[in-house]
C-alpha positions as CSV (number, residue, x, y, z in Angstrom):
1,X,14.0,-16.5,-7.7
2,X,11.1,-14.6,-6.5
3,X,7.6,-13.4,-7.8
4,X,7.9,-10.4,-9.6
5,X,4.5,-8.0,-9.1
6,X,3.4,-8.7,-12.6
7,X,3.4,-12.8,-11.4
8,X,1.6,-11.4,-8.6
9,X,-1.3,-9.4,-10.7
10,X,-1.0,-12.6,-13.1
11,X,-1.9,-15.1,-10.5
12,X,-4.6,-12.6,-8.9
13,X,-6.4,-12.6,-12.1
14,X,-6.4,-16.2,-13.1
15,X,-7.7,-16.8,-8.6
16,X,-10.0,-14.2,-8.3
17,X,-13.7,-14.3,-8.8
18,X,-15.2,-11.8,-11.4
19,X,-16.5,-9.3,-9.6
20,X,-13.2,-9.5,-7.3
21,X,-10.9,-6.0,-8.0
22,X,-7.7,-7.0,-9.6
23,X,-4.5,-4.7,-8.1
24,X,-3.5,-4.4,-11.9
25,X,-6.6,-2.7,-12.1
26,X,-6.5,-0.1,-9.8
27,X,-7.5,3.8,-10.2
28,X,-3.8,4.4,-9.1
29,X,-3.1,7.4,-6.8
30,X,-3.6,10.8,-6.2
31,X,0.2,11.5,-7.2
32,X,2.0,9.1,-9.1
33,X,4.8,6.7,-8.4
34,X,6.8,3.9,-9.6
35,X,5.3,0.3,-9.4
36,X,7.0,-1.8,-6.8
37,X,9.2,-4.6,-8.2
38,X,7.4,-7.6,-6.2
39,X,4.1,-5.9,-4.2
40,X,0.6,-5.2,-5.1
41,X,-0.5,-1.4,-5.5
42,X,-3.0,-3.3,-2.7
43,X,-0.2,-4.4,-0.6
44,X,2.0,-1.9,0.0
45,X,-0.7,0.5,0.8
46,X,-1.5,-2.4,4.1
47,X,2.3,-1.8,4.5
48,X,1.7,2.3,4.5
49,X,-0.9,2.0,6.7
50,X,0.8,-0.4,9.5
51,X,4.3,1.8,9.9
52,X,2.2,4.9,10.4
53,X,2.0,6.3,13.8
54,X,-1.8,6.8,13.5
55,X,-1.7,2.6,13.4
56,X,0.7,2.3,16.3
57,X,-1.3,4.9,18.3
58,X,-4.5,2.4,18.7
59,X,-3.2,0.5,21.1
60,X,-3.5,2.8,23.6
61,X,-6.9,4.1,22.4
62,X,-10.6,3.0,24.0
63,X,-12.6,0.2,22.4
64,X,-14.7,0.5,25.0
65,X,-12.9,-0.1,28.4
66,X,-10.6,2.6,29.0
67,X,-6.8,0.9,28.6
68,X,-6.5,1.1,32.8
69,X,-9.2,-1.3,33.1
70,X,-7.4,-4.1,32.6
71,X,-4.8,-5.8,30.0
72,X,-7.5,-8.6,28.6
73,X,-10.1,-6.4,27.3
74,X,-9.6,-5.0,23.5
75,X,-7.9,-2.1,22.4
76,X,-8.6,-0.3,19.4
77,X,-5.9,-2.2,18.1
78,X,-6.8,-5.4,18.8
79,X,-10.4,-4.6,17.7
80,X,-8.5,-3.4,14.3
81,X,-6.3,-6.2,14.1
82,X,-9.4,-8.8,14.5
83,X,-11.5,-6.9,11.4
84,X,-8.8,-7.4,9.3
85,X,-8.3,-11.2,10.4
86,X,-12.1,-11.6,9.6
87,X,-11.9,-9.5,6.8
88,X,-9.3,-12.2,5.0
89,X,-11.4,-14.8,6.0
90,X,-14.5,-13.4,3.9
91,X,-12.8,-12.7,1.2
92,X,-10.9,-15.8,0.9
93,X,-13.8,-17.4,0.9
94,X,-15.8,-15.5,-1.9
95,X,-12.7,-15.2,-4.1
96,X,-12.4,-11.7,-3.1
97,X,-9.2,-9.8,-3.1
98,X,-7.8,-10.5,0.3
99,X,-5.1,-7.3,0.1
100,X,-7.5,-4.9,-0.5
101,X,-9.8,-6.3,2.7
102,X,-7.2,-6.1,5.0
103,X,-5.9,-2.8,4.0
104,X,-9.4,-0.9,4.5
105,X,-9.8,-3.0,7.6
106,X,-6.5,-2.1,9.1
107,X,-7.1,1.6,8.2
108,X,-10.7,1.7,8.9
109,X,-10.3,3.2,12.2
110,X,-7.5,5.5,12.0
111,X,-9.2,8.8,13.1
112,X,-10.4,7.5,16.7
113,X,-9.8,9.4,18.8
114,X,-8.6,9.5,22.5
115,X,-11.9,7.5,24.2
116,X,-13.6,5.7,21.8
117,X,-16.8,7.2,20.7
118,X,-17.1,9.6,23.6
119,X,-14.6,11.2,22.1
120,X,-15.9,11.6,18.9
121,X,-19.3,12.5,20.5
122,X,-17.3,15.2,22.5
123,X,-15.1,16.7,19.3
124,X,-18.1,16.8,17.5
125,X,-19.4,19.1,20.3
126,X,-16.3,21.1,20.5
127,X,-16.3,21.7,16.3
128,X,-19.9,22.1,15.9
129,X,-19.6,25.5,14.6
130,X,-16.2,24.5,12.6
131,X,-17.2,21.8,10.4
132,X,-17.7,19.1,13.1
133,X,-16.0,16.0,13.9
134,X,-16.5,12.6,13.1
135,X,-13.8,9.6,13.3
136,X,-14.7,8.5,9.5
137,X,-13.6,12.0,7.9
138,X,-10.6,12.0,10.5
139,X,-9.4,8.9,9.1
140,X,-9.4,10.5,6.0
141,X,-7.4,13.6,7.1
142,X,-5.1,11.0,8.3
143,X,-4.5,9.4,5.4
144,X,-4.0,11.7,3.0
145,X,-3.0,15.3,4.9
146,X,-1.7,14.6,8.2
147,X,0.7,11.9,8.2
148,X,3.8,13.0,7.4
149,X,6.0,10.5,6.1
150,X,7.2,11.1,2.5
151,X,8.6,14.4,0.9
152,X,6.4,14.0,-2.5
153,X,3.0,14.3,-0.8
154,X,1.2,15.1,2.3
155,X,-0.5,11.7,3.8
156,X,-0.2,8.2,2.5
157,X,-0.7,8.6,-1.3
158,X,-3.1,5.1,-1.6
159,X,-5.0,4.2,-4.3
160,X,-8.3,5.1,-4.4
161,X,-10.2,1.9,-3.6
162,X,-8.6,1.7,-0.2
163,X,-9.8,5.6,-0.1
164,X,-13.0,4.5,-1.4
165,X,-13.7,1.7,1.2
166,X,-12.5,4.2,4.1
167,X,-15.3,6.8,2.8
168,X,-18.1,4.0,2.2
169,X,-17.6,2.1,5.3
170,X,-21.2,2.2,6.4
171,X,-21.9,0.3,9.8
172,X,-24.6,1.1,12.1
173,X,-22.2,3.5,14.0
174,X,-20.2,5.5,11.0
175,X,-21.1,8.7,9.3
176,X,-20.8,8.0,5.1
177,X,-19.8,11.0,3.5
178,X,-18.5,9.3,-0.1
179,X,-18.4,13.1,-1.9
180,X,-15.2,12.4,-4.7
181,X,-16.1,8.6,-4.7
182,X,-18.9,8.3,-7.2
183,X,-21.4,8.0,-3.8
184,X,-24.4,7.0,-6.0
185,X,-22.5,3.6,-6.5
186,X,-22.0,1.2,-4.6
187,X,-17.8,0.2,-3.3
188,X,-16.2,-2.6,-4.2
189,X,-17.2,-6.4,-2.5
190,X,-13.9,-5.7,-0.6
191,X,-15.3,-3.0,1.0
192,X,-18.6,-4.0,1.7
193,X,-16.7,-7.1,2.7
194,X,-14.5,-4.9,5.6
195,X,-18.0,-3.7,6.8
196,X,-19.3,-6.5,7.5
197,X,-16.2,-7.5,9.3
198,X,-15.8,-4.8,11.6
199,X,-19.8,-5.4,12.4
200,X,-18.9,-8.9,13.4
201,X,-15.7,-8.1,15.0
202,X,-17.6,-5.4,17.5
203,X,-20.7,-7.3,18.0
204,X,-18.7,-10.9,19.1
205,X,-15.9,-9.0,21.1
206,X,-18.0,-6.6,23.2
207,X,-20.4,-9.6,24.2
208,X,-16.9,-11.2,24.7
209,X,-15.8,-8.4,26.9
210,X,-18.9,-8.1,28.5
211,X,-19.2,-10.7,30.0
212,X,-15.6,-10.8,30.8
213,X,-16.0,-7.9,33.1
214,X,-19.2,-8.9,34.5
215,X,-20.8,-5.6,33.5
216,X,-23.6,-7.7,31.1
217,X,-25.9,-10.4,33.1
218,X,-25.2,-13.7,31.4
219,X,-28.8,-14.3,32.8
220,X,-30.3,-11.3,30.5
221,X,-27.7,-12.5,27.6
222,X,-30.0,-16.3,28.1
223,X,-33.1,-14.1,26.4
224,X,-31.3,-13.5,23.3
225,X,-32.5,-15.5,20.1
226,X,-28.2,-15.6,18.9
227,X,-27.3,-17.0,22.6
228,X,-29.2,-19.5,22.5
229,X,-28.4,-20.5,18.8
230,X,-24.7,-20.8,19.9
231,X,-25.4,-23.1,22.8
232,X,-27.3,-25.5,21.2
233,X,-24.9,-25.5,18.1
234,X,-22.4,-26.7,21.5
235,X,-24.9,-29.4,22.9
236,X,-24.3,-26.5,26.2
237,X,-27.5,-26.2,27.8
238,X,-28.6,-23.0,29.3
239,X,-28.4,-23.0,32.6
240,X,-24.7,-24.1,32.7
241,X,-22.0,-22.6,34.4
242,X,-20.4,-19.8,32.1
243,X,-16.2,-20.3,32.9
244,X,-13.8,-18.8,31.3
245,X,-13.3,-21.7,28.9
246,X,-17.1,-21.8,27.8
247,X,-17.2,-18.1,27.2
248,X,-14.3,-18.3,24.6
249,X,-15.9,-21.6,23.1
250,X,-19.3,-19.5,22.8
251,X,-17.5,-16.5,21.8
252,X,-15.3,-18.5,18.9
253,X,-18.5,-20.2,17.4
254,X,-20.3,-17.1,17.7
255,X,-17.6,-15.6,15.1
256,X,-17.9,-19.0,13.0
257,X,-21.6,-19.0,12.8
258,X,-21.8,-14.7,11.7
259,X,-18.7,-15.8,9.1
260,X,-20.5,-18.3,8.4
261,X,-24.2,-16.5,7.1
262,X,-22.0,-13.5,5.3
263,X,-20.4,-16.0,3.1
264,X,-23.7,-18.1,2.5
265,X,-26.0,-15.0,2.0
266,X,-23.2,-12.7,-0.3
267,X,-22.6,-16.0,-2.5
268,X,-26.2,-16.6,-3.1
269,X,-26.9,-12.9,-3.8
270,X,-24.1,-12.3,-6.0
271,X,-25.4,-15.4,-8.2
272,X,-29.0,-14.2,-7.9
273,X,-27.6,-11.3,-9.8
274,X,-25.5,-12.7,-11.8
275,X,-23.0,-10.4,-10.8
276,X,-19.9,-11.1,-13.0
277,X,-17.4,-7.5,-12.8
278,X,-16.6,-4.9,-10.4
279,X,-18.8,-2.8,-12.2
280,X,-21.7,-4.6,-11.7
281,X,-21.5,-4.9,-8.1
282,X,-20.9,-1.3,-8.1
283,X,-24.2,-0.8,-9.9
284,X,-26.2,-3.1,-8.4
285,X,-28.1,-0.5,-6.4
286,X,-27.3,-1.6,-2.9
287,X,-24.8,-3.5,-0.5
288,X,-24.6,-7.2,-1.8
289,X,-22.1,-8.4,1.2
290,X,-24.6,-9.2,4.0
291,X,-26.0,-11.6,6.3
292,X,-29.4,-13.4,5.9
293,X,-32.3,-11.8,7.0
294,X,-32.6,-14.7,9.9
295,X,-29.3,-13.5,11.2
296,X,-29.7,-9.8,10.7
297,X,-32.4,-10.1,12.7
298,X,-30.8,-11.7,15.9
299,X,-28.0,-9.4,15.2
300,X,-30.0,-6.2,15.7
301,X,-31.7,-7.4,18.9
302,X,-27.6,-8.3,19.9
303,X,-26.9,-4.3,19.2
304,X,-30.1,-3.5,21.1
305,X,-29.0,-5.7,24.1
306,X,-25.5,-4.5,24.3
307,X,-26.4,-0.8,23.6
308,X,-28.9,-1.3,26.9
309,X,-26.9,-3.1,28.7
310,X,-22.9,-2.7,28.2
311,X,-22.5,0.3,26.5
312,X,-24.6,2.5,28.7
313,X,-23.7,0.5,31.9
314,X,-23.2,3.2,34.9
315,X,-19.5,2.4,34.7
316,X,-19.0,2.8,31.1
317,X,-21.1,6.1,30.8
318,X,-19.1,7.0,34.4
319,X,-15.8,6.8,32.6
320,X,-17.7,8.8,29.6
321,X,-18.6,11.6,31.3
322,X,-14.8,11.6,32.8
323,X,-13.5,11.3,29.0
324,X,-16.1,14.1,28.4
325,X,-14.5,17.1,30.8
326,X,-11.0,16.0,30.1
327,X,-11.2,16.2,26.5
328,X,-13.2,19.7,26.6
329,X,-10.7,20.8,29.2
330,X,-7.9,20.4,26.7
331,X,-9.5,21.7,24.3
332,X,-10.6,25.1,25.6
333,X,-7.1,25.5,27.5
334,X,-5.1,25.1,23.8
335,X,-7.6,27.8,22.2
336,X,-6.9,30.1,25.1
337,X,-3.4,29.9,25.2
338,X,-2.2,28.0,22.1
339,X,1.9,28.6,23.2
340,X,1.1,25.7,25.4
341,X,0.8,23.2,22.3
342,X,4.0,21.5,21.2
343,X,6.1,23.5,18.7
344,X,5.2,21.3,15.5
345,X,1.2,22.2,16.4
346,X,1.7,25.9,16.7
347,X,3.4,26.0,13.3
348,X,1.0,24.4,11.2
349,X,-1.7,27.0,13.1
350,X,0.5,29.9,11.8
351,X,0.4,28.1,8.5
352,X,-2.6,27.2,7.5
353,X,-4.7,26.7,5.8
354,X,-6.9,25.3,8.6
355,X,-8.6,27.0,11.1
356,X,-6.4,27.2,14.6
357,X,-9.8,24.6,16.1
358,X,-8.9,22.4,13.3
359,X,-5.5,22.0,13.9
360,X,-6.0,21.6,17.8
361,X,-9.1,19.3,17.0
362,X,-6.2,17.2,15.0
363,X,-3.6,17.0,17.9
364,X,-6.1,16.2,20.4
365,X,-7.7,13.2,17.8
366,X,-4.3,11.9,17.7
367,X,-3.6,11.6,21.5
368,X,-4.0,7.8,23.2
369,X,-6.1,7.5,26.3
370,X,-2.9,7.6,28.9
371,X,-0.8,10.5,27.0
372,X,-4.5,12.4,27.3
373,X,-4.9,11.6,31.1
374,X,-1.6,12.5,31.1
375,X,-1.4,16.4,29.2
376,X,-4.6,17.0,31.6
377,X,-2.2,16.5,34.8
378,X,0.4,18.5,33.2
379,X,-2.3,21.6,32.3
380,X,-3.8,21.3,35.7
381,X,-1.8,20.3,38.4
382,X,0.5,22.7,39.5
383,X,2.5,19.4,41.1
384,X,2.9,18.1,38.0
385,X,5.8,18.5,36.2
386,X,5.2,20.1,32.7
């Protein structure tokens, strides 16, 4: 006996909240395919995304310490991994669907590139007069042109709300460019609920890692307003010793207390409203998934700190300049001599339709860290074999 997907959708309808978005309700897909006998539309496109080789390809991509840095800081993968965890959480919790979260969390990051955002920063450079670069749009290309795993369609074929939350996911540090996905409205709580996630995934682990590394002052990090709400949540004064095992205490009910506020302050703004449909948080003019404004608050003068402090750190912006000449290196030497790209690459330039940038712009976006460090050594060192 199992759980056919029509038990599935059954059970999802008679669980979720009201303004939750039922799989059985779906927009469906770009090209149309049979319903799977026991999945979700939702769920098999978190499967799609996980077997590609975009997914696979984060672990060896920046978060914001380059992967040589050492094994215990995160990854793009692990960042990924813990938006989607968080992401499941929040939506548990509001009656959300979970499926849907977790498969615009786990996509939500597809097209970083090599780097972190240096290397968006950098491609964006490189394409400036060819339509630009931006991980957001790359993610998109990803999804439904350039992986390559089915014979019916270029991309993933998903449904358009997983689409829909990849185009409106609108933290401090994405580009939104929701043209095709009705961008007067607002997305689904699902994906404002995967915003808010990655938000509190990048905020908690890069104070996390921080600190870790030694690169932020716990000394400064005693000024903040959110530091000091932690340790007194702990009984921890102060001026204690920071171990190893304090940090991940402080770190853990950091994550608890953001969780925490997002449930608190969606739930009472989604009854304020009276928001009872899908379409209704759609048109309600604005994000309803948020934090209170108490917490919003501490959490910008977080961003502010770590901006200051971590992410422009002479060691990070060090390893950004590196990123910086190695990723233009690449570039120019592909677009001068292009017979230097694997064979795959040079066919799809002959093809078309994109521009030969474009399609070198898209192998270099794929590349990890290490196999970028590692094509530069090939280009340029005559000792290294090719």
């Amino acid at each position: 006996m199992f759980l056919t997907r029509d038990e599935i959708e059954a059970r999802e309808r008679a669980a979720l909240a009201p303004y939750a978005m039922p799989s059985g309700d779906s927009r469906g897909r770009v090209h149309g395919e049979e319903e799977h006998a026991y999945r979700t539309a939702f769920q098999r496109d978190r499967d799609r995304v996980i077997h590609t080789a975009a997914f696979r390809r984060l672990e060896y991509k920046t978060q914001v310490f380059v992967y040589h840095e050492g094994d215990h800081y995160r990854n793009r993968l692990t960042h990924t991994i813990e938006v989607a965890q968080i992401g499941r959480s929040l939506a548990r919790a509001l009656g959300a669907n979970e499926d849907l979260t977790e498969a615009i969390c786990l996509a939500h990051d597809l097209g970083h590139p090599a780097f972190g955002h240096t290397g968006e920063t950098t491609l964006n450079h490189l394409m400036s007069d060819h339509g630009g670069f931006d991980h957001q749009r790359q993610t998109m290309r990803i999804v439904t042109q350039l992986e390559d795993r089915y014979r019916e369609f270029a991309g993933l074929n998903l449904t358009y709300e997983v689409r829909e939350g990849l185009v409106k996911h609108d933290t401090d540090y994405d580009v939104v460019d929701a043209a095709g996905y009705e961008p007067e409205r607002a997305g689904t709580l699902e994906c404002q609920l995967s915003n808010l996630a990655d938000e509190i995934a990048y905020n908690t682990a890069d104070l996390d890692d921080g600190l870790r590394s030694g690169l932020l002052d716990v000394h400064e990090v005693r000024g903040l307003a959110l530091w000091n709400t932690v340790m007194a949540s702990l009984g921890e004064t102060l001026d204690c010793r920071l171990d190893d095992q304090l940090r991940a205490r402080i770190i853990r009910r950091l994550i608890g207390i953001e969780i925490t506020d997002a449930i608190t302050a969606t739930a009472a703004r989604l009854g304020e409203r009276g928001v009872a449909s899908v379409a209704a948080v759609r048109d309600a003019g604005e994000n309803l998934a948020g934090f209170s404004p108490e917490l919003r608050a501490m959490n910008q003068e977080l961003k502010a700190f770590l901006m200051a402090n971590f992410y422009r750190h002479p060691r990070v912006v060090r390893m950004a300049y590196k990123a910086n000449r190695l990723l233009t290196a690449l570039f120019e030497a592909y677009m001068e001599e292009p017979r230097q790209l694997p064979r795959d690459v040079q066919a799809r330039m002959q093809r078309g339709p994109d521009l030969p940038e474009r399609v070198i712009c898209d192998y270099i976006a794929g590349m990890t860290d290490r196999y970028a460090i590692k094509e530069h050594q090939r280009l340029f060192d005559p000792e290294e074999r090719t």
